[in-house]
C-alpha positions as CSV (number, residue, x, y, z in Angstrom):
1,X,-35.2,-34.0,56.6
2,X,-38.2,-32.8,54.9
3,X,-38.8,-36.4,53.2
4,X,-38.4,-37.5,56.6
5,X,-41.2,-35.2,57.7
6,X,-43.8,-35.3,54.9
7,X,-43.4,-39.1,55.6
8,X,-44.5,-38.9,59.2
9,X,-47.3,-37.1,58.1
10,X,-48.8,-39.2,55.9
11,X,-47.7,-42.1,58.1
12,X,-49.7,-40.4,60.7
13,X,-52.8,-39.7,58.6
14,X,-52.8,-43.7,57.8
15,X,-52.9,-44.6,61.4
16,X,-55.6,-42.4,62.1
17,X,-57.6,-43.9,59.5
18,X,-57.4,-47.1,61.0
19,X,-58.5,-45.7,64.7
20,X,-61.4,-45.2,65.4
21,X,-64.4,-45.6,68.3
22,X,-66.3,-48.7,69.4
23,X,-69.5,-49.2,71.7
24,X,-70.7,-51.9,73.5
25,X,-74.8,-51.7,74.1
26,X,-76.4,-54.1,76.6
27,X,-80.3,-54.1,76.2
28,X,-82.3,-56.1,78.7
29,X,-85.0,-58.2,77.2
30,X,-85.9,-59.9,80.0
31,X,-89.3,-60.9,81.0
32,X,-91.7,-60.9,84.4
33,X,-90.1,-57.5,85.0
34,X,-86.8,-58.6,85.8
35,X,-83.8,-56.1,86.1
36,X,-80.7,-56.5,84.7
37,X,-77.4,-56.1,86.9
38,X,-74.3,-55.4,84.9
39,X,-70.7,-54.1,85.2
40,X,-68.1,-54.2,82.5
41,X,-64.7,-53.2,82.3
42,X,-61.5,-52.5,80.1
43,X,-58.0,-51.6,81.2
44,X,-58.8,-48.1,81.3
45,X,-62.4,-47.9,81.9
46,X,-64.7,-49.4,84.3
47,X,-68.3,-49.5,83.6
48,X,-71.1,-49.9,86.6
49,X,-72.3,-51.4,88.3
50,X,-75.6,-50.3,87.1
51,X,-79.2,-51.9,87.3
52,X,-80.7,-51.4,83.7
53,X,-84.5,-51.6,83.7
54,X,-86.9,-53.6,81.8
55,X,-87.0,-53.2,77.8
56,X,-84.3,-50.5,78.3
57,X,-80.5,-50.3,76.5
58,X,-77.3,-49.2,78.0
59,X,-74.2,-47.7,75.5
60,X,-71.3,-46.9,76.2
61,X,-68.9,-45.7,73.1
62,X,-65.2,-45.2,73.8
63,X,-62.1,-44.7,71.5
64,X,-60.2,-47.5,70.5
65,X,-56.7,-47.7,71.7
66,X,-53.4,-46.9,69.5
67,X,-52.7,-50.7,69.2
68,X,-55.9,-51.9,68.8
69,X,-56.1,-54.3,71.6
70,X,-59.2,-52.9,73.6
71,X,-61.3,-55.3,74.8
72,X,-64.1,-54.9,77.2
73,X,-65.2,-57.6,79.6
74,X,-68.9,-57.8,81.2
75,X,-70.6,-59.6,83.8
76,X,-74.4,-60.1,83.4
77,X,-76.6,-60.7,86.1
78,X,-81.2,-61.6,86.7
79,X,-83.2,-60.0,89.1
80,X,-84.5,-59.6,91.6
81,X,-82.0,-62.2,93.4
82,X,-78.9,-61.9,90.7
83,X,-78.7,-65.8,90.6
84,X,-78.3,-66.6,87.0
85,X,-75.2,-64.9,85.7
86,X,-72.7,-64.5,82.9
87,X,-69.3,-63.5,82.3
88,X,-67.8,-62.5,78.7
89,X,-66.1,-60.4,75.9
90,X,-68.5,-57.7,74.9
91,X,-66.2,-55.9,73.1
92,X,-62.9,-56.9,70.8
93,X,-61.2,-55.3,68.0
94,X,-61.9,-58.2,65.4
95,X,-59.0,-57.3,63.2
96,X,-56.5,-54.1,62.2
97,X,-59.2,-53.2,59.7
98,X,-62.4,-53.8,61.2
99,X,-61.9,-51.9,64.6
100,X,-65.1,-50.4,65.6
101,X,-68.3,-50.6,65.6
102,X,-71.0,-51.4,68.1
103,X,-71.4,-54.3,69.8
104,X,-75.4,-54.9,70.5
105,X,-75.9,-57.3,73.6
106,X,-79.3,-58.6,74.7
107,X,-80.2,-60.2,77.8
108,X,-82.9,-63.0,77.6
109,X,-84.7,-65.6,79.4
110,X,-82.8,-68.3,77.8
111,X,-79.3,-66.2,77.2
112,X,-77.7,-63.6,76.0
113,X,-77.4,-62.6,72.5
114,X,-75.6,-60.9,70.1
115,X,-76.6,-59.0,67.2
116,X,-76.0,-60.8,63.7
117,X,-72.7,-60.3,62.0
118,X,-72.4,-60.0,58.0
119,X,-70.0,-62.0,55.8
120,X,-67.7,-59.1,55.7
121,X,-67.5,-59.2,59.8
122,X,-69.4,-55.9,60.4
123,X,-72.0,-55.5,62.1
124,X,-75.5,-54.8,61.0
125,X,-77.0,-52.2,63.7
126,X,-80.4,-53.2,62.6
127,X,-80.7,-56.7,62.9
128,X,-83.8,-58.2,64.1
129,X,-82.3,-61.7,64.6
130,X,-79.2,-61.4,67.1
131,X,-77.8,-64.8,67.4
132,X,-77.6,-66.4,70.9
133,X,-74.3,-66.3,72.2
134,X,-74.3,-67.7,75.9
135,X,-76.2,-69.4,78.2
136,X,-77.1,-68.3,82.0
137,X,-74.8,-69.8,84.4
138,X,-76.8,-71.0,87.7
């Protein structure tokens, strides 16, 4: 029995390694003052709808879940008339390993980007060069 126990302890310390928080940030970039309408959503959480200003950012950080399969979805839309839109994954857990992180979404005039990824598959919170991800719908 006390095997038994000391190996649900470590067992339990190696699953909470691998658990931890992610963050989805949705910046708009847009230009001729446009506003940014957006709403995302997971399983558990819903996020918005909220109107994010001109050259402002919106994060959100939440826990990943115990299986690792949170995933938020977000719909993007362009003031002032909400016309152009898009709907995607802003947030995935890539692999077991890899579970976190931030997500860093900006909204331009020709699409929405995301910011770079290294070889390794993390993400560098300080790129200057997000690639472009998805077009606007009309």
């Amino acid at each position: 029995m006390k095997n038994f126990l000391v190996f649900l302890f470590v067992l339990t310390l190696c699953l909470l390694n691998h658990i931890s928080g992610g963050g989805v940030r949705i910046a708009n970039e847009l230009k001729f003052n446009k506003s940014l309408w957006m709403r995302c959503y997971s399983k558990d959480d819903v996020i918005g709808p909220k109107i994010i200003p001109i050259g402002q950012p919106y994060v959100y950080y939440f826990t990943i879940n115990f299986f690792a399969t949170t995933r938020f979805m977000c719909t993007l839309k362009q003031g002032p008339n909400y016309k152009h839109y898009q709907n995607f994954t802003a947030f995935k857990v890539i692999s077991y390993k890899k579970n976190g992180g931030l997500w860093d979404w900006r909204a331009r005039e020709d699409g929405v980007y995301l910011e770079k990824q290294d070889k390794d598959g993390s993400f560098v919170q300080d790129s200057v060069n997000p690639q472009k991800v998805y077009d606007w719908i009309n």
